[in-house]
N, C-alpha and C positions, 0 to 999 in steps of 0.2 A: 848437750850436757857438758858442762865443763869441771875441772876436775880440781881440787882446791891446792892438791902439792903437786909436787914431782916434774912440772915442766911436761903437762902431757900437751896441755889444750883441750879445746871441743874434742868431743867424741859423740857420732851418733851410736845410736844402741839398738837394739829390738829388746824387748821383754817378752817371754814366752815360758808356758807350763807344757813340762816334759815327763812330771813325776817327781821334778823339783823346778823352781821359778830361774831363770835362766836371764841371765845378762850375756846377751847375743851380741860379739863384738866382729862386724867383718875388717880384715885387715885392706882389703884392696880402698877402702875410702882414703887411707894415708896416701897412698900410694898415689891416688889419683889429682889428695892436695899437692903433693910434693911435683906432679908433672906442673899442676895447675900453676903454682909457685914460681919453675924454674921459666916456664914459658913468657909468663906476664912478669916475672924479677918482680914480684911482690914483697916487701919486706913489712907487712904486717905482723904486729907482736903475737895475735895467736897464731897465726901459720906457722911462724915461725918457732913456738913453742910447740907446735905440735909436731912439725917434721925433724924439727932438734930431736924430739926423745924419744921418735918411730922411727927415723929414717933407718937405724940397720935391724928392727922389729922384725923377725921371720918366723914361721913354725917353723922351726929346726931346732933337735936338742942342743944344740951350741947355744942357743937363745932360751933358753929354759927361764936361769934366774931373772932374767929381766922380765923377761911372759910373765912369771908370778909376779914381781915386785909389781909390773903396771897394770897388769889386772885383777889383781886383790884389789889396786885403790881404784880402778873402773868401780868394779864390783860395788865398793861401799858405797861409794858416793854415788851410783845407783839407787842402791835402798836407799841412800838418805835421801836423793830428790824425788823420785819417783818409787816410793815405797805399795805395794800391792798385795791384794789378799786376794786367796784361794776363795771362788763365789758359793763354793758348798762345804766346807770344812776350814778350820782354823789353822790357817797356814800361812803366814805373811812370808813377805821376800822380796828382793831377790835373795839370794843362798848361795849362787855358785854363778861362774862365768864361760864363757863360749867364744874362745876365740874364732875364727873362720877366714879362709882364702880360699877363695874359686879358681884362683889360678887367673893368668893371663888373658886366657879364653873367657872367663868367667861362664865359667860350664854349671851351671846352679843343679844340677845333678848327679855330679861329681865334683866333694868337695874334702877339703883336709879341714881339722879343726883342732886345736887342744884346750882341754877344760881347765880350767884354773879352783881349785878347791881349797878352802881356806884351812889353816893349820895353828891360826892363832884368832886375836882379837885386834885388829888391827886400831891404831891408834894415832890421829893423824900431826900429834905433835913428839910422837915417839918413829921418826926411821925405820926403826930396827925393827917393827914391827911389821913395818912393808911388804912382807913374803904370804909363801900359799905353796902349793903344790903340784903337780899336772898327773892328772889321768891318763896313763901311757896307754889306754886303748880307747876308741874311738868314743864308748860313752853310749850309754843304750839311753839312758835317758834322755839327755844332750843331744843325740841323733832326733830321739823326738821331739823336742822341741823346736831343734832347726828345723826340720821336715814342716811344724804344722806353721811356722814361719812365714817359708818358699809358697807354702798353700794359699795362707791369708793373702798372700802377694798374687798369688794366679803363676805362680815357677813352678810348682808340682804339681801332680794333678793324679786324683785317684787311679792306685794302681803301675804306676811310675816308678820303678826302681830308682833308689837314693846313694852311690855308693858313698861311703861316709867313710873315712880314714885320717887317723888318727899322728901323732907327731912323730910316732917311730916307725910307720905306713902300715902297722895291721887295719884294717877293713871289718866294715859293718854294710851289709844292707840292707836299709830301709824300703818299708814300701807301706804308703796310705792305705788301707784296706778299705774303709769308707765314711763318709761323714757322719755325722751326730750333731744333738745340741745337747748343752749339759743340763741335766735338771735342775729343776726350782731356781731356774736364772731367766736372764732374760732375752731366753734362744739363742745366746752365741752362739755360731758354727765352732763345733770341736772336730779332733780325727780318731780315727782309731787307728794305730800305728802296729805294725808288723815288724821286726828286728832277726837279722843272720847275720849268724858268724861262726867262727870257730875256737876250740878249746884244746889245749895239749894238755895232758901228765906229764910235767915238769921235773918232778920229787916224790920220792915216798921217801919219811922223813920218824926218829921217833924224839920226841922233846924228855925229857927227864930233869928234878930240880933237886940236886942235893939237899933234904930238909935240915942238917946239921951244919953246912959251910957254908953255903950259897947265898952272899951279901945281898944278891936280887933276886929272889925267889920269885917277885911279880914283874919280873922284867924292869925295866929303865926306858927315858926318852931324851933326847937333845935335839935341839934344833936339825932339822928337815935339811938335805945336802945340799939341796936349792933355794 
């Protein structure tokens, strides 16, 4: 798939339903252009548009705004090329993104990811509209759709603990519980997906809105920090 702005290049992708349609982006494919590149001194125009605008790409919060600006426009030009519908309810997509690194190892059962959530309407002759947001934990739903991913693949296998960890390193565990097919289709293998994690009390908090001063009685928004 190639991406129409931004100096990305090709991008392969996965598409997967997790509870939302998922544009599945692993990061080590750059990574393995970029060796491929420096080896052979390749100076092809998408290589080299692709490891131009990857090469310092990392899940790390330092990388935050760039993570949204280039996978919000993954994301769209996803749906636009390969647009998909839900086989038993009205739900097209893709909707949201999944970045993914396995790591060095490429340990497909321990992985990092951060989700990329859209926060505007992105617009590809408008910049500024480039951004999105990231899910600072790991993603329950997003867990599951990478999970039934690695499956379609033969990398996970019923029963298989998934650890799933997210850009700030909190942790999910996944685990397949067992197959299925979906009804009134036509017998796709589906999963049934199991999720663990944990939860703190953070705040006990009480809000209050002066009804006679109070310029924002329904709250305010501005652009997103990232």
């Amino acid at each position: 798939m190639n991406i129409p702005h931004g100096n990305i290049g090709p991008v392969k992708v996965d598409i997967a339903y997790g509870g939302m349609w998922y544009c599945i982006v692993d990061l080590q494919q750059f990574q393995n252009q970029q060796q491929h590149n420096t080896q052979n001194n390749s100076n092809s125009n998408s290589n080299s548009n692709n490891s131009g605008a990857m090469k310092k790409l990392k899940l790390d919060p330092s990388c935050g705004k760039e993570l949204c600006r280039i996978g919000e426009m993954i994301k769209v030009a996803c749906r636009e090329q390969f647009p998909v519908q839900h086989p038993t309810e009205d739900y097209p997509g893709c909707d949201i993104l999944a970045f993914r690194d396995s790591g060095d190892n490429n340990n497909k059962k321990k992985n990092r990811n951060a989700v990329i959530m859209s926060n505007n309407e992105l617009d590809w002759d408008k910049p500024e509209t480039w951004t999105a947001m990231i899910d600072r934990s790991p993603c329950g739903t997003g867990t599951c759709a990478i999970m039934a991913t690695l499956h379609a693949r033969g990398l996970l296998k019923v029963g298989e603990p998934f650890e799933h960890y997210s850009i700030v390193g909190s942790k999910f565990v996944g685990t397949i519980l067992e197959e299925t097919t979906l009804p009134d289709d036509d017998g796709r293998i589906a999963i049934i997906p199991q999720i663990e994690g944990s939860a703190y009390i953070t705040q006990y908090s009480e809000v209050v809105v002066d009804s006679e001063g109070d310029p924002f009685p329904e709250g305010y928004r501005v652009a997103d920090i990232w």
